[in-house]
C-alpha positions in Angstrom: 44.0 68.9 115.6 43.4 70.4 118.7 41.8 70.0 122.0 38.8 72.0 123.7 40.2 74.1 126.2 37.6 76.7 127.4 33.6 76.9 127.0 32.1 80.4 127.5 28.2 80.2 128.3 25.8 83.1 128.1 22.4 83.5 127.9 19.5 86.1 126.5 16.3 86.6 126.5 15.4 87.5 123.0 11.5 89.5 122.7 10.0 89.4 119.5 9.4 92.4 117.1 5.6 91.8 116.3 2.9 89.9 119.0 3.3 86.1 117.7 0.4 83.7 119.0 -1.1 80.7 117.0 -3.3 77.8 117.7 -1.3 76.4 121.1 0.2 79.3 122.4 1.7 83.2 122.4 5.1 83.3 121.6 6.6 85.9 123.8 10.2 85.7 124.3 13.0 83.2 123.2 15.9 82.7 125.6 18.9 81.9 123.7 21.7 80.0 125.1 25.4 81.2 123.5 28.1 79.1 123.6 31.8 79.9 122.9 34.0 76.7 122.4 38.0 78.1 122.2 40.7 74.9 121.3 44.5 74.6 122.3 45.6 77.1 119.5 43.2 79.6 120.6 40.9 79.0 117.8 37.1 79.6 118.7 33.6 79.1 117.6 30.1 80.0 118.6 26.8 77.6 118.5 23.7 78.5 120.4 20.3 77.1 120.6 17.3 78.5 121.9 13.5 77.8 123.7 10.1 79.6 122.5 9.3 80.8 125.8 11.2 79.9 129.2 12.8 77.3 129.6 16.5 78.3 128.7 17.7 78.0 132.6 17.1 74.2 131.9 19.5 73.9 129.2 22.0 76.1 130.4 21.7 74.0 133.9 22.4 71.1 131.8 25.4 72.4 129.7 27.0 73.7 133.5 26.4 70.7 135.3 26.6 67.9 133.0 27.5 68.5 129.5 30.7 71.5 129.6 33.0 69.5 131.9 32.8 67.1 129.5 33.5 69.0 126.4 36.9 70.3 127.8 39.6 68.1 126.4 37.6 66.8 123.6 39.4 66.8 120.2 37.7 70.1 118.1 37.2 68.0 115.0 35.7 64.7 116.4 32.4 65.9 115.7 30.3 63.0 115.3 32.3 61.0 117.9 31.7 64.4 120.4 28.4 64.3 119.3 27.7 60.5 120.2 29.4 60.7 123.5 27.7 63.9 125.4 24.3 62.0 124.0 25.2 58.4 125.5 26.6 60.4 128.7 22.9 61.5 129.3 21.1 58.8 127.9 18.4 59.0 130.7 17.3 62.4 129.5 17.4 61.3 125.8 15.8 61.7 123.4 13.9 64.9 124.2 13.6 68.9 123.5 16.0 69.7 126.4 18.8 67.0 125.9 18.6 67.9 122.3 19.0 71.5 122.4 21.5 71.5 124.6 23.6 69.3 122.5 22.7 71.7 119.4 24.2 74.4 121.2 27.5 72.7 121.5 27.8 70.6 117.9 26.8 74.2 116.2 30.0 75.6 118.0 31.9 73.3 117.5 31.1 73.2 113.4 31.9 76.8 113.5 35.2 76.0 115.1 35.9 73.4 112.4 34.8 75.8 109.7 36.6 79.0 111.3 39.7 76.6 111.1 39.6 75.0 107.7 38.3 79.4 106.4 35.0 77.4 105.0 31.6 79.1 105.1 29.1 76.9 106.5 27.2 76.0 103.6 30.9 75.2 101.4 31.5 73.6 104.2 28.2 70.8 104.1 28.0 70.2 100.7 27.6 73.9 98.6 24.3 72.6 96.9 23.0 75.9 96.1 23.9 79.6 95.8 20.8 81.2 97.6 17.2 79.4 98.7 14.0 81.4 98.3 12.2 83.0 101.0 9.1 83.1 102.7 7.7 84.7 105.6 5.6 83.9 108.8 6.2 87.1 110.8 2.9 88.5 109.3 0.5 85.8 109.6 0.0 85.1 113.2 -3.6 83.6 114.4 -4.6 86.9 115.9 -4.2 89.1 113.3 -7.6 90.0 110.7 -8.5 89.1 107.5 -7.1 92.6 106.4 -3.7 92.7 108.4 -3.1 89.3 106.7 -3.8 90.8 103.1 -1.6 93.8 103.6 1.0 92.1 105.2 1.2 89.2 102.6 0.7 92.0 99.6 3.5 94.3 101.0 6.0 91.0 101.2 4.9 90.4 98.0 5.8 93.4 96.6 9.1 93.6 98.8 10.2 90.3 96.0 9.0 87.6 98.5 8.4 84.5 97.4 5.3 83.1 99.5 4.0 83.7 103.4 3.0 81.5 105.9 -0.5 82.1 107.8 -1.1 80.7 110.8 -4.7 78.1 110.9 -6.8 76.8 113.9 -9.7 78.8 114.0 -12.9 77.9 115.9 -15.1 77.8 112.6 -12.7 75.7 109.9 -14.6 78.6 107.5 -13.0 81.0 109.2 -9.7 79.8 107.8 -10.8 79.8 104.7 -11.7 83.1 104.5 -8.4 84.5 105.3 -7.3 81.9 103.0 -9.2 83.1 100.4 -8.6 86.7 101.0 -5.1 86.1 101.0 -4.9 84.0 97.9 -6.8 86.9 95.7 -4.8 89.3 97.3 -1.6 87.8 96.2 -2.7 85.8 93.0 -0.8 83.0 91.2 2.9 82.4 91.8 3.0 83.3 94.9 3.3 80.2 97.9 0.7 80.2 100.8 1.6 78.1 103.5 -0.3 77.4 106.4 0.6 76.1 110.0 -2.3 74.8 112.8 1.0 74.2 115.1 -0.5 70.8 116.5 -3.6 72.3 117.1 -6.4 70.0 114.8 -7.7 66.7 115.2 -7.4 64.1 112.6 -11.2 64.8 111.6 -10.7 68.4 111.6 -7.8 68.1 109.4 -9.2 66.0 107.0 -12.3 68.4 106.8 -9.9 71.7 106.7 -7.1 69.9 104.5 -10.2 69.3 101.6 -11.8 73.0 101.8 -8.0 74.1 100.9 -7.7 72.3 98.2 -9.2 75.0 95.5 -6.5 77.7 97.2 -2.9 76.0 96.3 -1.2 75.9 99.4 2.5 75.3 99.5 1.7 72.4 102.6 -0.2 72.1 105.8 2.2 72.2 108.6 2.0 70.1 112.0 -1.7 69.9 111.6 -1.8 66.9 114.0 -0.2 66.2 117.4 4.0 65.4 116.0 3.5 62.1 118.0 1.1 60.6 116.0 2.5 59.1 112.9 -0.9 57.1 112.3 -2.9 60.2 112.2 -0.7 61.6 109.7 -0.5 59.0 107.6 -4.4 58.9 107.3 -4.4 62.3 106.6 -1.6 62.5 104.0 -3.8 59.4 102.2 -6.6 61.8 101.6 -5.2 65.1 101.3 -4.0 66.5 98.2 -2.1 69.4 100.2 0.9 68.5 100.9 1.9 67.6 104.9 5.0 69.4 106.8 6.2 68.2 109.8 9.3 68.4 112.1 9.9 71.1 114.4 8.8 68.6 117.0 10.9 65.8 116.0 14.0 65.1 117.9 16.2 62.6 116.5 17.3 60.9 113.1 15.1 57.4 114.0 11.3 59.8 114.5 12.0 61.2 110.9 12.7 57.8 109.5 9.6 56.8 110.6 7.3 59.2 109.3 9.3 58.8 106.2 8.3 55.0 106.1 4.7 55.6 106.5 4.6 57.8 103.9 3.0 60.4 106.4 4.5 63.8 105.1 5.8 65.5 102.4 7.9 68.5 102.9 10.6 68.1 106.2 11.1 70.9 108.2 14.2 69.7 110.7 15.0 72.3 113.0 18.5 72.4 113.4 18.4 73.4 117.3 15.4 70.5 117.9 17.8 67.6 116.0 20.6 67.8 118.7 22.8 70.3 115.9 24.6 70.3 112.4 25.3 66.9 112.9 22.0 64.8 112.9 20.6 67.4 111.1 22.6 67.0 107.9 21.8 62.9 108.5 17.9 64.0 108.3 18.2 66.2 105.0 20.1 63.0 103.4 17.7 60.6 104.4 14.7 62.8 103.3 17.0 63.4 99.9 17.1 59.6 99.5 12.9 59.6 100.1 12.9 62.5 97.7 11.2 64.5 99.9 12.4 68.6 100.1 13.9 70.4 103.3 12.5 73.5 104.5 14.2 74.1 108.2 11.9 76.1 111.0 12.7 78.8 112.3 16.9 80.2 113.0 16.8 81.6 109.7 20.3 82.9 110.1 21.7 79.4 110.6 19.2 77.3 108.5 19.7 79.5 105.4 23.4 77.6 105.5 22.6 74.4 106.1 19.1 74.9 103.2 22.2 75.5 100.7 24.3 72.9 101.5 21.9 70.2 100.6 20.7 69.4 97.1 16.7 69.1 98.6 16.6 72.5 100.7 13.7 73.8 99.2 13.3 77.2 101.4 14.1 78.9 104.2 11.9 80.9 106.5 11.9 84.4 107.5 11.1 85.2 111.3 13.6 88.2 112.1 15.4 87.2 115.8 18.9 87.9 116.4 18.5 91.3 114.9 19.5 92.6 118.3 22.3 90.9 119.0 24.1 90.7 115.2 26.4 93.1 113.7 24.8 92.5 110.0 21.6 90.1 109.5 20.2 87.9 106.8 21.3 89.2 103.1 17.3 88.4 101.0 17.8 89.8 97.4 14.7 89.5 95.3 13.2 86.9 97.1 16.5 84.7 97.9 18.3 84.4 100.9 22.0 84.3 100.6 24.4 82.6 103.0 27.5 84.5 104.4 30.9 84.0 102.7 32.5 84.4 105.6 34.8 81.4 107.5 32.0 79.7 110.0 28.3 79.7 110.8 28.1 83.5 108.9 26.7 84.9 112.1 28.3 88.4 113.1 27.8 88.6 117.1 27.5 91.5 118.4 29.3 90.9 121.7 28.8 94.1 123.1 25.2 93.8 122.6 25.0 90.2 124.1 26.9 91.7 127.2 24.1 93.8 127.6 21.6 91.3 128.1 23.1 88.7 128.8 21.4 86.9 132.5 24.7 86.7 134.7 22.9 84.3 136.7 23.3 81.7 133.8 26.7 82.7 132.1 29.4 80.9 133.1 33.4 79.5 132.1 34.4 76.4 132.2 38.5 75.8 132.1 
């Protein structure tokens, strides 16, 4: 056992490789908060968290001012009890996006402390459900993109040993979707998953029209179709849809997943580790959804939920959106469709700290002693 003795802060603003925009907004950069948590015996581990567009100056702002000072002295291993304390010490600001992520950053480093100590990868460390997960991909199925780009891109991942690709959906015309539907679903044929993501955009009407004019193309699940607050909505739409309903990207704490899990308004659960608060509520949600026998597919942070997707005995896949690319050593090992966690002592993420120095904000980086 050891006590926290030094938090080292960062943050970057991470631009992505191909123009992202679906049926809310463009998704332009992601500013990543990094933090560094090193104990007594000089032991250290590295969380981080992130925002799809600005926003990151908030969460470093609240890690600085409110959240760090606190964290020194704390005993490396009290996890939950950490956990539960930095929440109650800003209970004003909880539950939300940036009290959540904030806390994500910190619980993440501190599991890769406790795993860096104990030489445990991750995903040993959680459970060790699963060698690998499969593999699917959004990066090519953005809103913007044409009925061909879709098919090429889906065909080419295809080919590459994916095992399904998510489009993006929200059209003005619901046909319109169904189109690239269609085009994709010939393209790609049988045995290959289509998923599809209107990102909040539809209203209940619409997406009991859209969810039965998909229901001749086998989709995987529709994902956030409705507004995430609405738990009524969903469970009207989940009645009289034979797709299956995702949601969770937009949930932020263990008590809004119970409660879509009691109305029976989705299927598939897609806690995002960074949006939970960290490791630690998010392993709570993936047991809770095991015990509704519903399957976990995280969003987004491939390179952290590929871990935590093997850990469980429901993480049913994990999604490829490339993102730390330029600021890792090595990146996310995919072999014939299956993503592989890293062997290696702690979250499996290989920092490339010369990189991160690079372009890093000075305004925002801090130590706190």
């Amino acid at each position: 056992m050891a006590r926290i003795a030094r938090a080292e802060l960062r943050l970057v603003d991470l631009k992505p490789l191909v123009p992202r925009t679906d049926a809310i907004q463009s998704f332009v950069s992601q500013e990543t908060p990094i933090l560094t948590l090193t104990d007594e015996d000089g032991a250290s581990g590295t969380g981080y968290t992130y925002t799809i567009g600005n926003g990151g100056s908030a969460i470093t702002a609240l890690l600085r001012d409110h959240l760090l000072p606190l964290v020194i002295g704390m005993e490396a291993e009290d996890i939950e009890r950490n956990w539960r304390s930095l929440l109650f010490s800003m209970h004003a600001l909880a539950v939300g996006p940036v009290s959540c992520l904030a806390l994500a950053a910190i619980d993440t480093a501190l599991w890769d402390l406790r795993c860096v100590r104990a030489r445990l990868p991750l995903h040993k460390a959680v459970g060790g459900a699963h060698p690998s997960r499969p593999v699917y991909t959004t990066e090519g199925g953005w809103l913007h993109l044409s009925v061909d780009e879709l098919v090429a891109d889906a065909t080419e991942m295809q080919a590459r040993g994916f095992l399904g690709a998510k489009v993006k959906i929200g059209k003005a015309l619901r046909t319109d979707d169904v189109e690239r539907l269609a085009a994709i679903r010939e393209a790609v044929g049988v045995g290959f998953e289509l998923m599809v993501d209107a990102n909040q955009g539809l209203r209940l009407d619409e997406a009991q029209r859209r969810a039965q004019l998909f229901v001749d193309l086998d989709l995987a699940w529709i994902e956030e179709p409705l507004p995430a607050d609405d738990i009524g909505a969903h469970r009207k739409l989940m009645a009289i849809s034979s797709v299956p309903i995702a949601v969770g990207e937009s949930l932020y704490s263990l008590s809004q997943f119970k409660e879509y899990m009691q109305a029976d308004a989705c299927s598939v659960v897609q806690v995002d580790v960074a949006r939970i608060g960290g490791i630690t509520p998010w392993l709570k949600v993936a047991h809770l959804a095991d015990a509704y026998n519903l399957p976990v597919a995280p969003h987004f942070l491939m390179e952290l939920h590929v871990s935590l997707a093997c850990g469980v005995p429901n993480g049913q896949w994990v999604e490829y959106i490339p993102q730390l690319e330029s600021i890792t050593s090595t990146q996310l090992e995919v072999v014939d469709g299956y993503a592989f966690p890293s062997a290696r002592p702690g979250l499996g993420i290989d920092w490339d700290w010369d990189a991160i120095a690079s372009q890093e904000s000075k305004a925002h980086s801090l130590t706190v002693i």
